[in-house]
N, C-alpha and C positions, 0 to 999 in steps of 0.2 A: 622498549616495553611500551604496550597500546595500552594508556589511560582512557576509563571508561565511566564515565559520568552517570551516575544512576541520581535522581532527583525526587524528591517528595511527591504524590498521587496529586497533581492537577485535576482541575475540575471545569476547565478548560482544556481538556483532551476529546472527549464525547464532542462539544463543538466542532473541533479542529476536522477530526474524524467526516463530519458529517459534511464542511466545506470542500474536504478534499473527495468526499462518496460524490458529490455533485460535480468539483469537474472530472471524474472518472466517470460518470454516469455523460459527461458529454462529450467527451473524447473517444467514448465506446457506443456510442450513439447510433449506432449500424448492425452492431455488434449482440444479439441475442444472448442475455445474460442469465445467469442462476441465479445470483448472487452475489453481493460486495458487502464484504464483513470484515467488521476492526476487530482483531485477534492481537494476543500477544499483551506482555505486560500493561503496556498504557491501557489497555481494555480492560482494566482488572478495576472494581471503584477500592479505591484506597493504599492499592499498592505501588511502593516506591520503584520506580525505571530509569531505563533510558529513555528521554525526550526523543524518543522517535515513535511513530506511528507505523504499524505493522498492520498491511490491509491486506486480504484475500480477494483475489478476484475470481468467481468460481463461475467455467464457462463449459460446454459439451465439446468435447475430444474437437468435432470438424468446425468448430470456431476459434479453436487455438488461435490457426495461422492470423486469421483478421484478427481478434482481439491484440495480436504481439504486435502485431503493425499498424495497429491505431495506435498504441500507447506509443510506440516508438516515433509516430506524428508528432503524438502530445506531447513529445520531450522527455518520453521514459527509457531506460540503456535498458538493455536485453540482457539479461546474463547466464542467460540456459538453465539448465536446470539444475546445476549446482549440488550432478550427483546424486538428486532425489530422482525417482521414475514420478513421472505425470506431474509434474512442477515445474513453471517456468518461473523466474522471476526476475523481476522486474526492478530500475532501482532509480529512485527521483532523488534529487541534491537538495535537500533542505532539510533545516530544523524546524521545530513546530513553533520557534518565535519568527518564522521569516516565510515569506511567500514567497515564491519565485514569481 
């Protein structure tokens, strides 16, 4: 059985967020963007989650290919689309008490 840690609404989440929008804004840096937006519980002010940060990166269909392959520079795993159509995503190893 996967135990799953759901934590009290941080208020050091919107920070975290906005560290990690920065180095994705420089990792993608070539990269013509829409949009990078924190979605998902932790985005929520007051509600309880998993300590994980759930980001969108939202780029036009013929930027896919670059944007997957800057992240995958940046030290992000690629993991397809996971089944959704027009979703790639993307998966970074940390918690939000630890920086890589």
């Amino acid at each position: 059985m996967v135990s799953i840690e759901v934590v009290p609404y941080s208020n050091d989440w919107p920070a975290q967020f906005a560290d990690v929008a920065r180095e994705l804004n420089r990792v993608l840096a070539d990269v013509p963007l829409v949009s990078i937006e924190h979605v998902g519980s932790t985005a929520v002010p007051g509600l309880a989650a998993k300590p994980i940060l759930d980001i969108d990166i939202v780029v036009k269909r013929q930027y896919l290919p670059a944007a997957i392959s800057a992240l995958i520079q940046g030290g992000y795993v690629h993991q397809g689309d996971l089944g959704v159509v027009d979703r790639e995503a993307m998966d970074a190893i940390f918690t939000l008490n630890t920086r890589r």
